[in-house]
Biopython code that builds the backbone (N, CA, C, O; Angstrom):
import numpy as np
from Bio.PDB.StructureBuilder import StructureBuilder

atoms = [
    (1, "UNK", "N", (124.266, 59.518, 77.933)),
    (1, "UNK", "CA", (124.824, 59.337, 76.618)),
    (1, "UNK", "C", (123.949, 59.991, 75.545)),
    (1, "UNK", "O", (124.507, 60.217, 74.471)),
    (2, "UNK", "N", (122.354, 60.409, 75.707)),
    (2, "UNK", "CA", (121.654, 60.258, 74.740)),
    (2, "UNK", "C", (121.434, 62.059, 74.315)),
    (2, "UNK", "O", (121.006, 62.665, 73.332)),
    (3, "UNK", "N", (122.038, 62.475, 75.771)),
    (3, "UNK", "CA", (122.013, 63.991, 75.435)),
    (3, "UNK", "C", (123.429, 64.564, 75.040)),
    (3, "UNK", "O", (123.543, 65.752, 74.738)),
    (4, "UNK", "N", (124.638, 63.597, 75.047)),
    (4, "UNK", "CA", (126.101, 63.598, 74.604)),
    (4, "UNK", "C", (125.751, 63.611, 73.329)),
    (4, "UNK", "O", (126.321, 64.551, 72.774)),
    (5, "UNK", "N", (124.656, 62.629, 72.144)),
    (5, "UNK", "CA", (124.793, 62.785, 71.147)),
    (5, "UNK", "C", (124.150, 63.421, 70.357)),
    (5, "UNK", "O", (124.222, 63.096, 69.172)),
    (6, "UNK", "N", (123.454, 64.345, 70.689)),
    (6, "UNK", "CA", (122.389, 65.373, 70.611)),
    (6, "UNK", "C", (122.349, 67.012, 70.828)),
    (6, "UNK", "O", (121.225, 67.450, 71.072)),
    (7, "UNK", "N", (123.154, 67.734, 70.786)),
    (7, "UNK", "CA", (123.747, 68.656, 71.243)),
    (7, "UNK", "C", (122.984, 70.291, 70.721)),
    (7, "UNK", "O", (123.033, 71.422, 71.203)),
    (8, "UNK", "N", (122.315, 69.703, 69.533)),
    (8, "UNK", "CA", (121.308, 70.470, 68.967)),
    (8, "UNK", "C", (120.042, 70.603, 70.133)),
    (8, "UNK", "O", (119.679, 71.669, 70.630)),
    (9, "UNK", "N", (119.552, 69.445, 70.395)),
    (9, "UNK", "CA", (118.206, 68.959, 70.469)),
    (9, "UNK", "C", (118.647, 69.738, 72.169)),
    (9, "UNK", "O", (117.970, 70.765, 72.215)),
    (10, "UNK", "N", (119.314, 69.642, 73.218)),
    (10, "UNK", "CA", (119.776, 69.770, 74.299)),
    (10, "UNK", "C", (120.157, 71.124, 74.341)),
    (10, "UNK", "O", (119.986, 71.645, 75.443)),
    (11, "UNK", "N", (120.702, 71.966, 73.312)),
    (11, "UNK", "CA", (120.378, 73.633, 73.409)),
    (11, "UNK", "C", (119.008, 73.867, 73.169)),
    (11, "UNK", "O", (118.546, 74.875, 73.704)),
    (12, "UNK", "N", (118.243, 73.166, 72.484)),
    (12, "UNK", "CA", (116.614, 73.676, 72.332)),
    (12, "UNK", "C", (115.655, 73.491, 73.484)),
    (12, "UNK", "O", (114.573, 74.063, 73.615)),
    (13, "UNK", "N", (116.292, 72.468, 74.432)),
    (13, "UNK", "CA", (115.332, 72.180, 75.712)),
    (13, "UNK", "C", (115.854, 72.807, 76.308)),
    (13, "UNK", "O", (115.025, 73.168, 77.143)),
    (14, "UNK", "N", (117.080, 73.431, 76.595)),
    (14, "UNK", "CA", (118.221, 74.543, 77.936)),
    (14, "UNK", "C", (117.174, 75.680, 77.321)),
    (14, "UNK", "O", (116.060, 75.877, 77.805)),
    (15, "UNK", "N", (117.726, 76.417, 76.142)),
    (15, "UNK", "CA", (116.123, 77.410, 75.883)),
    (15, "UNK", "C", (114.851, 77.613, 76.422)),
    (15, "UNK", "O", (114.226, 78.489, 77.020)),
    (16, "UNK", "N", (114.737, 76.778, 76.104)),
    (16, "UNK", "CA", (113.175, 76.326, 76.667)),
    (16, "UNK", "C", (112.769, 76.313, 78.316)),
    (16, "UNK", "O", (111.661, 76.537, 78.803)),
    (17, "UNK", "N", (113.856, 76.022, 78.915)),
    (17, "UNK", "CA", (114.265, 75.510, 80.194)),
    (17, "UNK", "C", (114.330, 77.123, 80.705)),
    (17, "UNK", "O", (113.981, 77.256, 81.878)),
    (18, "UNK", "N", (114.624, 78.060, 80.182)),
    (18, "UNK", "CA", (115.641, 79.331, 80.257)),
    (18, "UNK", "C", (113.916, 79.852, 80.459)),
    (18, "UNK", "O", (113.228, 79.847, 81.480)),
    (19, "UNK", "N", (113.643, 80.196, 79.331)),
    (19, "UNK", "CA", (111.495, 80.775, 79.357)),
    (19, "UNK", "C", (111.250, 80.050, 80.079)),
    (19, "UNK", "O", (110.366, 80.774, 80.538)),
    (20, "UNK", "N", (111.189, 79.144, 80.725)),
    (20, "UNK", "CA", (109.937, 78.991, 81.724)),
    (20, "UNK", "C", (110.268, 79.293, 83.004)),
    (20, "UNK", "O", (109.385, 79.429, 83.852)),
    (21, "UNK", "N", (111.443, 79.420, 83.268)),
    (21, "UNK", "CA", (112.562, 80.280, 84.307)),
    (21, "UNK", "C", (112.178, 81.282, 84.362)),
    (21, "UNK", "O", (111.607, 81.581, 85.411)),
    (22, "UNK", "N", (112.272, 82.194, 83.410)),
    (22, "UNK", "CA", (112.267, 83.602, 83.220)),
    (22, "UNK", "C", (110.361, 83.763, 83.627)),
    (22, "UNK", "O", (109.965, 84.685, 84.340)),
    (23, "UNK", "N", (109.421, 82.739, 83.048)),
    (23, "UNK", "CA", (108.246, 82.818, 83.545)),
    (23, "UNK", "C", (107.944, 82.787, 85.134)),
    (23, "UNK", "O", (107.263, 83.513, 85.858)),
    (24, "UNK", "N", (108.454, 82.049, 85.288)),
    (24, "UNK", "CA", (108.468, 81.768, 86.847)),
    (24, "UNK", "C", (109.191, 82.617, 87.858)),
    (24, "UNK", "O", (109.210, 82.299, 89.047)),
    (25, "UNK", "N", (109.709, 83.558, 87.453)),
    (25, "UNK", "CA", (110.365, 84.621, 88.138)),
    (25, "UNK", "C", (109.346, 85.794, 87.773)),
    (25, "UNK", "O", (109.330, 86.689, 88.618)),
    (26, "UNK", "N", (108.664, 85.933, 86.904)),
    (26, "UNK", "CA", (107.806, 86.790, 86.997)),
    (26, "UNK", "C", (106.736, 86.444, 88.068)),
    (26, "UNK", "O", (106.416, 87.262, 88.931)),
    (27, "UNK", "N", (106.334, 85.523, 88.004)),
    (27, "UNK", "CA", (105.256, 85.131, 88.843)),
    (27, "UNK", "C", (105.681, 85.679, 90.401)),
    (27, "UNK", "O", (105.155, 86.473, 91.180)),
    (28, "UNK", "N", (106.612, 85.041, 90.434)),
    (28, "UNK", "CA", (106.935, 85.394, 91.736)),
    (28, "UNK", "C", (107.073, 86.433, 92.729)),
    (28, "UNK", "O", (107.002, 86.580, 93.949)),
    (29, "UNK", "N", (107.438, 87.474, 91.062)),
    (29, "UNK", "CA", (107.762, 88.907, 91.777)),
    (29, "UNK", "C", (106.386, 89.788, 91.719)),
    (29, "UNK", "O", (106.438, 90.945, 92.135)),
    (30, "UNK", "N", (105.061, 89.226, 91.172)),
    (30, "UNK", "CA", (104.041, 89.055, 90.901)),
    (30, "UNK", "C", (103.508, 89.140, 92.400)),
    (30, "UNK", "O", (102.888, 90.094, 92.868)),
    (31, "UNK", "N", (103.988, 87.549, 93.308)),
    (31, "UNK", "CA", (103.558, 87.538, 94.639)),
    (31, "UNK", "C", (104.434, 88.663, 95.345)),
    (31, "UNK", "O", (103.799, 89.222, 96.239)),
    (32, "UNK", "N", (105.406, 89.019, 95.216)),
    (32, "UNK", "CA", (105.720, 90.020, 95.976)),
    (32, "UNK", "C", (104.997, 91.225, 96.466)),
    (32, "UNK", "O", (105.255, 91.945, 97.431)),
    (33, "UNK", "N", (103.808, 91.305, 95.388)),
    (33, "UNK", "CA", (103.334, 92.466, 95.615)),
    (33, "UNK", "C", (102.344, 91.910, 96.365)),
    (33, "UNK", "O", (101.989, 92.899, 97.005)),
    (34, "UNK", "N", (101.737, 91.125, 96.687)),
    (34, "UNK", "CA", (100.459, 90.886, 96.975)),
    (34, "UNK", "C", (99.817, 91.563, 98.507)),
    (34, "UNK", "O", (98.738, 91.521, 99.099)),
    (35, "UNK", "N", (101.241, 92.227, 98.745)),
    (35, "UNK", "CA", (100.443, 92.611, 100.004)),
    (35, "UNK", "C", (100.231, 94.175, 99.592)),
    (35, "UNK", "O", (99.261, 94.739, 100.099)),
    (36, "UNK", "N", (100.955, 94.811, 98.831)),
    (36, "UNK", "CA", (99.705, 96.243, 98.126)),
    (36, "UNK", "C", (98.925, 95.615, 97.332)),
    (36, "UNK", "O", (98.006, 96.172, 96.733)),
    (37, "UNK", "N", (99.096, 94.859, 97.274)),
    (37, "UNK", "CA", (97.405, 94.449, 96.749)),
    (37, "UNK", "C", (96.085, 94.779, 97.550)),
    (37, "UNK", "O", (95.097, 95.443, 97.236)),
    (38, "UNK", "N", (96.494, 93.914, 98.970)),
    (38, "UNK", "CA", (95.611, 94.028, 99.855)),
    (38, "UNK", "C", (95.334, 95.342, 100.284)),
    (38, "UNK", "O", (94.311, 95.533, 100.942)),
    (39, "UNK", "N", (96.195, 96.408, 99.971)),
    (39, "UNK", "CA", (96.420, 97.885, 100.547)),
    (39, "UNK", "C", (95.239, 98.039, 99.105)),
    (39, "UNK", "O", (94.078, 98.322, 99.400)),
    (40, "UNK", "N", (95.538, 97.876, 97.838)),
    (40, "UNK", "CA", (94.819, 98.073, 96.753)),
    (40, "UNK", "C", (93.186, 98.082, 96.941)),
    (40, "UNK", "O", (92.188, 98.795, 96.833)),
    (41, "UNK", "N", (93.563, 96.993, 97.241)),
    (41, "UNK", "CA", (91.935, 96.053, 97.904)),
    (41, "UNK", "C", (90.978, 96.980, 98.778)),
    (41, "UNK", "O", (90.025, 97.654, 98.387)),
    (42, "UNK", "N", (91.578, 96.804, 100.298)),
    (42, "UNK", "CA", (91.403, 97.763, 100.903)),
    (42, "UNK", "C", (90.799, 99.450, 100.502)),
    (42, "UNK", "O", (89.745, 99.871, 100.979)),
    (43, "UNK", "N", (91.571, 100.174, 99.671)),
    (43, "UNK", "CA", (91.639, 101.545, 99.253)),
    (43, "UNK", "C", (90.061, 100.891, 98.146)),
    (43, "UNK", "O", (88.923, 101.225, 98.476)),
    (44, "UNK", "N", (90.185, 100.449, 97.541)),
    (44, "UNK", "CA", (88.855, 100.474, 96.478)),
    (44, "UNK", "C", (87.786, 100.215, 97.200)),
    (44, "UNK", "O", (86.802, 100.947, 97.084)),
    (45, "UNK", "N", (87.780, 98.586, 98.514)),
    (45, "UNK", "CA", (86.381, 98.408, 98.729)),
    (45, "UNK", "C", (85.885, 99.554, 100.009)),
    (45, "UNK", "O", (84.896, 100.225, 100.303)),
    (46, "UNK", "N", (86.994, 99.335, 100.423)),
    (46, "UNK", "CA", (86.640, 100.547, 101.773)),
    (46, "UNK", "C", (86.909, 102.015, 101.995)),
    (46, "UNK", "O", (86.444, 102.859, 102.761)),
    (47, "UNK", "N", (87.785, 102.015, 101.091)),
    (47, "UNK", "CA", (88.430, 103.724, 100.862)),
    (47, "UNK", "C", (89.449, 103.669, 102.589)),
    (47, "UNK", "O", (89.144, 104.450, 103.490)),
    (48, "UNK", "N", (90.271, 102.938, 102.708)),
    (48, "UNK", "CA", (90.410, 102.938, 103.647)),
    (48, "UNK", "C", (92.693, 102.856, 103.304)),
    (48, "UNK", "O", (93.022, 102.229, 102.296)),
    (49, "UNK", "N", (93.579, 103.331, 103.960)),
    (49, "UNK", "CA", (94.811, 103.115, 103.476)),
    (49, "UNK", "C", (95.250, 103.336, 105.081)),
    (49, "UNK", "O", (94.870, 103.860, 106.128)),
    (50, "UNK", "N", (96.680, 102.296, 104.303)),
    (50, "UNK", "CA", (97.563, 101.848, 105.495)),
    (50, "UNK", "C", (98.434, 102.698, 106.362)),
    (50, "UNK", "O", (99.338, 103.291, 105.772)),
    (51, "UNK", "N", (98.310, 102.902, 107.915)),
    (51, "UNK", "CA", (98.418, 104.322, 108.733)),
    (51, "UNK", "C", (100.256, 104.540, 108.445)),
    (51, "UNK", "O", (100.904, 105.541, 108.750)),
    (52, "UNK", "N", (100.782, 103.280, 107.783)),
    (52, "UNK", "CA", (101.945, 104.198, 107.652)),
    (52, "UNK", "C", (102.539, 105.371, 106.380)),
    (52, "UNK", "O", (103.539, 106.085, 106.461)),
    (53, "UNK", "N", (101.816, 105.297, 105.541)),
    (53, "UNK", "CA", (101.851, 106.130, 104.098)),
    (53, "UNK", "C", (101.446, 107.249, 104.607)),
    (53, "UNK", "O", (100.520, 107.571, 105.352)),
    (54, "UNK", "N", (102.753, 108.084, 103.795)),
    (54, "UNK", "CA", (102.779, 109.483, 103.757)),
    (54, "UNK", "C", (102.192, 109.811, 102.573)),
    (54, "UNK", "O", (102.395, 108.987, 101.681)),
    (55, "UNK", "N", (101.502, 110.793, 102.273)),
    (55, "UNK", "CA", (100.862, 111.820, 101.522)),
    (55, "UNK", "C", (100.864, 111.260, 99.864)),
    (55, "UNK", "O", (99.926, 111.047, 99.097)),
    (56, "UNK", "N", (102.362, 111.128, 99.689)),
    (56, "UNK", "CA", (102.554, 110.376, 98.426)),
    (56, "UNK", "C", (102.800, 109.571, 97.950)),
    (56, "UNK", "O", (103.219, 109.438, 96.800)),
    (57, "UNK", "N", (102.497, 108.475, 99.110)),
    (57, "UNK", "CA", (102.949, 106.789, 99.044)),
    (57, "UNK", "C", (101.037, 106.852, 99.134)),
    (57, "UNK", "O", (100.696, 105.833, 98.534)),
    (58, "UNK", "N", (99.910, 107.499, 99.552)),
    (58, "UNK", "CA", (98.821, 107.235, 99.025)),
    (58, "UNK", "C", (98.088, 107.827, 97.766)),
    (58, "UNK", "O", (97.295, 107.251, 97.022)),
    (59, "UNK", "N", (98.529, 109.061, 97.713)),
    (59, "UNK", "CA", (97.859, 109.578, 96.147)),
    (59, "UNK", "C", (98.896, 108.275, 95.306)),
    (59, "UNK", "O", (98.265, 107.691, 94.426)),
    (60, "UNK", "N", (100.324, 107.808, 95.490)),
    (60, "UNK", "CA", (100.684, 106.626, 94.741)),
    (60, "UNK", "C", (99.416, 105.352, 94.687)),
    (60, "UNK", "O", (98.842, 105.079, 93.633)),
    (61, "UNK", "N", (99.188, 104.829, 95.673)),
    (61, "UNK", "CA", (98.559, 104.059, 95.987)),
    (61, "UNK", "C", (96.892, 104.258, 95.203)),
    (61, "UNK", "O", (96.455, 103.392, 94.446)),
    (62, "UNK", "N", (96.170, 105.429, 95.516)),
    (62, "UNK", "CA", (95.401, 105.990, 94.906)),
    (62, "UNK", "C", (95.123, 105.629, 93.325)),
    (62, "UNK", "O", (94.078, 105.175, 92.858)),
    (63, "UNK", "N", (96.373, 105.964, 92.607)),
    (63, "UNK", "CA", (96.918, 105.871, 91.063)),
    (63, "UNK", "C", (96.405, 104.575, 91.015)),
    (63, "UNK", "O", (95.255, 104.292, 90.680)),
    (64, "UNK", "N", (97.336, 103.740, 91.377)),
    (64, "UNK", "CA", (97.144, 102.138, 91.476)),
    (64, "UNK", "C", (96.041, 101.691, 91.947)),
    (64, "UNK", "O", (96.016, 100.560, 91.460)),
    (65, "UNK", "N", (95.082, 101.806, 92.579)),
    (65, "UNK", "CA", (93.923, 101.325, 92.961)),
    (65, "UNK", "C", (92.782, 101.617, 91.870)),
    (65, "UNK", "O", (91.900, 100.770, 91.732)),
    (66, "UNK", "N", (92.764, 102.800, 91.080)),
    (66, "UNK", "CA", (92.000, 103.311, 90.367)),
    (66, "UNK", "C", (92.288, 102.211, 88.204)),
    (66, "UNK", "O", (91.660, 102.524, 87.192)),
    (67, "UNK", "N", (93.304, 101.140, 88.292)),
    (67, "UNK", "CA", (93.269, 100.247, 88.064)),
    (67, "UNK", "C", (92.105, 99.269, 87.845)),
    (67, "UNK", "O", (91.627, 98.860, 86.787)),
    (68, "UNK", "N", (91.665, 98.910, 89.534)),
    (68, "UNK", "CA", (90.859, 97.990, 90.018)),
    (68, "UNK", "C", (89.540, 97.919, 89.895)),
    (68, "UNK", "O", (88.990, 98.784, 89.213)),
    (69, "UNK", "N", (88.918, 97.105, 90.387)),
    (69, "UNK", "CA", (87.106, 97.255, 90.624)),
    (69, "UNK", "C", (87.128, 95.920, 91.302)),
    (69, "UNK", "O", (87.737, 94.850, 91.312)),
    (70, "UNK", "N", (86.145, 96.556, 91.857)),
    (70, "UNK", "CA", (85.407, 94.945, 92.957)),
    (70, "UNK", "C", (83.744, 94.849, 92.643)),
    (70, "UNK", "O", (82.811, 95.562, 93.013)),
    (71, "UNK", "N", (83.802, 93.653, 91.800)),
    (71, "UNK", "CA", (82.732, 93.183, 91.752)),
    (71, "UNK", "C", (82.760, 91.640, 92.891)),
    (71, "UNK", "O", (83.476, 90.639, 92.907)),
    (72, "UNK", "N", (81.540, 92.129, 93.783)),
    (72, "UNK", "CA", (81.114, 91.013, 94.766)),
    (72, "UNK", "C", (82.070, 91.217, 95.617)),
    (72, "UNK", "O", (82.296, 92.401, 95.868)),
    (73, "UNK", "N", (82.772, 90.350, 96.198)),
    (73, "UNK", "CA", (83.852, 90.112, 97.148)),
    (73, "UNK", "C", (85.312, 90.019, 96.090)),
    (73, "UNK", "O", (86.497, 90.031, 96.423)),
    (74, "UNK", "N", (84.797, 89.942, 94.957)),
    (74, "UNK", "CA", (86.520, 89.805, 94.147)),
    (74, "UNK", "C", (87.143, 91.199, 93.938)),
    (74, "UNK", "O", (86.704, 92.309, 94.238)),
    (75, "UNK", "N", (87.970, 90.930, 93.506)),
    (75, "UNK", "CA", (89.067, 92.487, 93.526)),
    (75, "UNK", "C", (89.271, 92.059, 91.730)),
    (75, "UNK", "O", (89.736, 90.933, 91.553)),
    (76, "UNK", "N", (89.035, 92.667, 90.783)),
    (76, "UNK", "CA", (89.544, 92.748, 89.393)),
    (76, "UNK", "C", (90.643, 93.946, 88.382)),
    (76, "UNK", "O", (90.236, 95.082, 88.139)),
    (77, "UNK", "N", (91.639, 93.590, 88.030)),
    (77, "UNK", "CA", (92.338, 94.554, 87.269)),
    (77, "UNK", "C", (91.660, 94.913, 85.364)),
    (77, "UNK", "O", (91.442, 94.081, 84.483)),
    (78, "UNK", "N", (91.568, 95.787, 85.336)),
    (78, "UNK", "CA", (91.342, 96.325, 84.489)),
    (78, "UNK", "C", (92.113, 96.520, 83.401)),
    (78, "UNK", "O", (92.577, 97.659, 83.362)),
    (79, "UNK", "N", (92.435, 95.778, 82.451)),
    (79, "UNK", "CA", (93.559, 95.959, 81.341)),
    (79, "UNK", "C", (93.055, 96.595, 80.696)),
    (79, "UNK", "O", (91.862, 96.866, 80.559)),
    (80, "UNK", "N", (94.588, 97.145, 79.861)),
    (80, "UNK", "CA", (94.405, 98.506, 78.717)),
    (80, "UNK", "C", (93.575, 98.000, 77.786)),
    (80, "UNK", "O", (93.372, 98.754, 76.834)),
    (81, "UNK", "N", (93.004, 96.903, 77.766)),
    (81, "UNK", "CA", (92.656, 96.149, 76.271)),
    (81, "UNK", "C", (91.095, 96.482, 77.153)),
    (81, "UNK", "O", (90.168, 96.564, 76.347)),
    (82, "UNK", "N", (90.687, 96.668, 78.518)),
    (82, "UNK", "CA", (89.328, 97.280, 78.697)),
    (82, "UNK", "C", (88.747, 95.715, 79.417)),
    (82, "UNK", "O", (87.596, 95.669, 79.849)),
    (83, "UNK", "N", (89.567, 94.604, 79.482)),
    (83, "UNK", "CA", (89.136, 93.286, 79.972)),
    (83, "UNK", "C", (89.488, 93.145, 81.553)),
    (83, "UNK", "O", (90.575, 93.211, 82.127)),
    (84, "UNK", "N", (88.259, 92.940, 82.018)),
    (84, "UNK", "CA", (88.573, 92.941, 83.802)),
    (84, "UNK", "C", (89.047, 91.752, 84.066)),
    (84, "UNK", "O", (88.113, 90.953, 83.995)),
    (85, "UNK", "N", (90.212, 91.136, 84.384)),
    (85, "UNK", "CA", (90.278, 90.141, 84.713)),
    (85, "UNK", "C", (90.616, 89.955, 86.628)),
    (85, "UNK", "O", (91.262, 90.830, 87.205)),
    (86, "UNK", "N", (90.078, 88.735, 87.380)),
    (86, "UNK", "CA", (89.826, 88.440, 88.626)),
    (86, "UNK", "C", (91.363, 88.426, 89.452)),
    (86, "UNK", "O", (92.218, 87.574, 89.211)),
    (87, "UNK", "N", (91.512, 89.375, 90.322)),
    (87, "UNK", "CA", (93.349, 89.005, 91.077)),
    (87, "UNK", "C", (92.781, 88.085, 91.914)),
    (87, "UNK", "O", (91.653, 88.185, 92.397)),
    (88, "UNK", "N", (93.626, 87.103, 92.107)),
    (88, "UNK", "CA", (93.830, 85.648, 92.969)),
    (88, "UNK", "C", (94.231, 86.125, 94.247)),
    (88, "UNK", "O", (95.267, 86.775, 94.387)),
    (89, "UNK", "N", (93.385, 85.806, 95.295)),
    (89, "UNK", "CA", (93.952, 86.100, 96.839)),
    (89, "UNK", "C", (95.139, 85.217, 97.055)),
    (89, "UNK", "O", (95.706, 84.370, 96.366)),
    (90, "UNK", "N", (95.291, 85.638, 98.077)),
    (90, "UNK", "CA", (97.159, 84.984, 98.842)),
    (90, "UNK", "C", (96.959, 83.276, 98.545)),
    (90, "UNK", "O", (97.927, 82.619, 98.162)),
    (91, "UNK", "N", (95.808, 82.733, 98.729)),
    (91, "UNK", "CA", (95.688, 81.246, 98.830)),
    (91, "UNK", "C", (95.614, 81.012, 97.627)),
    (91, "UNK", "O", (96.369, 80.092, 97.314)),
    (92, "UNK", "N", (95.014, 81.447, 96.754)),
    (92, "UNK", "CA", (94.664, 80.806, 95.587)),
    (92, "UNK", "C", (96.242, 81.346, 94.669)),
    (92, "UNK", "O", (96.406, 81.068, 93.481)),
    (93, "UNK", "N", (97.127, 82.024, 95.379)),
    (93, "UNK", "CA", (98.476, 82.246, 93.884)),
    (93, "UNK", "C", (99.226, 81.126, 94.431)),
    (93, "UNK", "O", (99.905, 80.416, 93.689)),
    (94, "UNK", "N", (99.157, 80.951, 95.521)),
    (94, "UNK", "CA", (99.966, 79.434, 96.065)),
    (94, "UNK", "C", (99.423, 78.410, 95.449)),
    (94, "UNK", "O", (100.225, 77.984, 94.618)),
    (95, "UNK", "N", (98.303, 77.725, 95.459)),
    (95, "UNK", "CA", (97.759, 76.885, 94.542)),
    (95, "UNK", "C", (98.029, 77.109, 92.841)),
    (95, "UNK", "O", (98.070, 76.263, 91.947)),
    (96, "UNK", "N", (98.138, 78.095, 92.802)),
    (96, "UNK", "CA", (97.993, 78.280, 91.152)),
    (96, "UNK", "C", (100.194, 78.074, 90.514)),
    (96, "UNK", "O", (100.774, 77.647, 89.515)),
    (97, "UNK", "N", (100.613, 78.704, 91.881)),
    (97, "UNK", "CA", (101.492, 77.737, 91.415)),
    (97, "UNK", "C", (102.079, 76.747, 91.245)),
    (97, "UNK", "O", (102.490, 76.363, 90.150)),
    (98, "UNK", "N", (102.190, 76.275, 92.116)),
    (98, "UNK", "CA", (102.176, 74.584, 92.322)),
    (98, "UNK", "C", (101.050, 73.977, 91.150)),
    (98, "UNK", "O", (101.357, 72.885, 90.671)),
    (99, "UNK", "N", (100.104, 74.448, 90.787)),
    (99, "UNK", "CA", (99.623, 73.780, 89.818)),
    (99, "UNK", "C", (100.438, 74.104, 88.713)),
    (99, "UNK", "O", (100.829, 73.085, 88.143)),
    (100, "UNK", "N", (100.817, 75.105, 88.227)),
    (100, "UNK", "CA", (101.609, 75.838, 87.331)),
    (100, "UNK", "C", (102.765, 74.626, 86.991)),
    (100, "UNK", "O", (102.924, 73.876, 86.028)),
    (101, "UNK", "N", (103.816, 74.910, 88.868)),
    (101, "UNK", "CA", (104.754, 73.987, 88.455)),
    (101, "UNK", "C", (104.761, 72.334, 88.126)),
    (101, "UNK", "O", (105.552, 71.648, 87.479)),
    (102, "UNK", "N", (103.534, 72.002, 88.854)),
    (102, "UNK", "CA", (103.362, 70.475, 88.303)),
    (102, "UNK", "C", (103.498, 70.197, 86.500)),
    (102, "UNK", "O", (103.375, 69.062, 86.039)),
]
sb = StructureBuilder()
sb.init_structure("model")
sb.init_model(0)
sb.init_chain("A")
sb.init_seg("    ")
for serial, (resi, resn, name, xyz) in enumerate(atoms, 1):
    if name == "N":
        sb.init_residue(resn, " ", resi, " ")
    sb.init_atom(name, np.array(xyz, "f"), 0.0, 1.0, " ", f" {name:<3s}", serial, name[0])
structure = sb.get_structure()
């Protein structure tokens, strides 16, 4: 009844409801990549790429790795703003969402 009489207040939470949707689909497609990541990973700490890439699925790969840096055992992206921030291995984006979605 209390959202029958409220109809304002109940498009502002569907909104709202809508962005954090739309957040959460990024994330996700976020994990999709995570396994060129590991190809990423790979190519920076070891110089090393995956035996099925042809010629220009690694100078691609190449592009994209040159992104990165590994300080210690972490893998970091490099934003245009010049701030390295830490990529989350496979375990820790599962945790981070579920914390997310809690």
């Amino acid at each position: 009844m209390g959202r029958l009489c409220n109809k304002e207040v109940d498009a502002l939470a569907q909104a709202q409801l809508e962005k954090i949707k739309e957040g959460f689909v990024g994330v996700l497609e976020t994990c999709k990549d995570v396994e060129s990541l590991e190809d990423v990973h790979n190519c920076v700490n070891k110089g090393e790429f995956p035996n099925n890439l042809n010629a220009l699925q690694r100078k691609r790969l190449v592009a994209k790795a040159s992104q990165y840096h590994m300080v210690g055992e972490d893998l970091y992206n490099k934003g245009k703003d010049g701030v390295l921030r830490r990529v989350p291995n496979k375990s820790e984006i599962i945790r981070i969402l579920f914390k997310m979605h809690e």
